[in-house]
N, C-alpha and C positions, 0 to 999 in steps of 0.2 A: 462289670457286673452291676447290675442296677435291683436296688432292693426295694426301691419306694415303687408302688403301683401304681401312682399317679403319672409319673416318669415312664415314657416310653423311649427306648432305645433302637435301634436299627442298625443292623452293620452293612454299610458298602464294599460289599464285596468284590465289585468292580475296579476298585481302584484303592483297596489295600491291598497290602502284601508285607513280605516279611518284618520289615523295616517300617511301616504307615498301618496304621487304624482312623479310618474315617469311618464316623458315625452322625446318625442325624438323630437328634435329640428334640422332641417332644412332650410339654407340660402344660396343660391348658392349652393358650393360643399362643405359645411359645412355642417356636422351631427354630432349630440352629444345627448347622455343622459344626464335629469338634472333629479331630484329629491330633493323633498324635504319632510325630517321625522322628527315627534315626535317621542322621544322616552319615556315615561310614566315613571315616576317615579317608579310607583308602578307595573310594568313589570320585568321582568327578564332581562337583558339587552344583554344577550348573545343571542336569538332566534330576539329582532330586529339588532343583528349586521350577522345576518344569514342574516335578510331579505337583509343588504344591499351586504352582498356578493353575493347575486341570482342576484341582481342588475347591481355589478358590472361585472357577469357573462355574464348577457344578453346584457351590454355594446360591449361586445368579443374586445375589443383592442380599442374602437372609444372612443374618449373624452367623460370623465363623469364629472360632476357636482353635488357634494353631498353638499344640503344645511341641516343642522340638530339641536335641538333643544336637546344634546343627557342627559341632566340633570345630567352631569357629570362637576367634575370639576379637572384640573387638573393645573398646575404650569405651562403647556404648553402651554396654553390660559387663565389660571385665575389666583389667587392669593394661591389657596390650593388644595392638591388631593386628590380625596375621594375613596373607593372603586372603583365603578365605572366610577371613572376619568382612574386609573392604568388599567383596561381590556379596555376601550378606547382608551388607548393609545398603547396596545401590539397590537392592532385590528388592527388600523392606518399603525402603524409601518411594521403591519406584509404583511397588504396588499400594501404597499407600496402608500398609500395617506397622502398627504400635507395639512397644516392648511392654511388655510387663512383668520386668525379672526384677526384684527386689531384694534386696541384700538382706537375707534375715539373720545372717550368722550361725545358718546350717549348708551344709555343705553336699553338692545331689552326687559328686563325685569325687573322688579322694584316692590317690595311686602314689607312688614312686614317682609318678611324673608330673605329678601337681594335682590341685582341686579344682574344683569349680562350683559356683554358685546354683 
């Protein structure tokens, strides 16, 4: 939901779905893709890192914004790497994007099974 009227929003409906919100975002002569995905545990996690190269495709050069929930963990934002922390991390590396998870001392998830930053 976007409440500034300066701020224009668009949803790509093309290439969201249940799990992914991609939007292109407009402010002045500002434009950028943001999106934001789950990525399912119980998924394969290589066909949603497809989805986000299609993503970052339809970007073509203009600032993108990938918010992700990618169920990986890795020493490069958490404390251990798991399988799918190491293919996260070559994905990352490979397409050339940046983390920017910061440890504030709140926590986005919290269970029986542990927390996460």
């Amino acid at each position: 939901m976007v409440i500034n009227k300066k701020i224009d929003a668009i949803l790509i409906d093309q290439i969201s779905d249940e799990n992914t919100a991609v939007i292109e975002i407009t402010h002045g002569n500002l434009k950028f893709i943001a999106t934001s995905n789950y990525l399912d545990i119980n998924n394969d996690i290589s066909a949603d890192l497809n989805k986000i190269e299609n993503i970052q495709r339809l970007a073509k050069g203009r600032c993108l914004l990938v918010a992700m929930d990618s169920n990986a963990t890795s020493k490069t934002w958490n404390y251990v790497t798991n399988k799918r922390g190491r293919i996260m991390e070559k994905f990352l590396i490979s397409k050339r994007l940046h983390i920017a998870n910061e440890d504030s001392g709140l926590t986005t998830f919290e269970s029986t099974r542990g927390k996460a930053i």
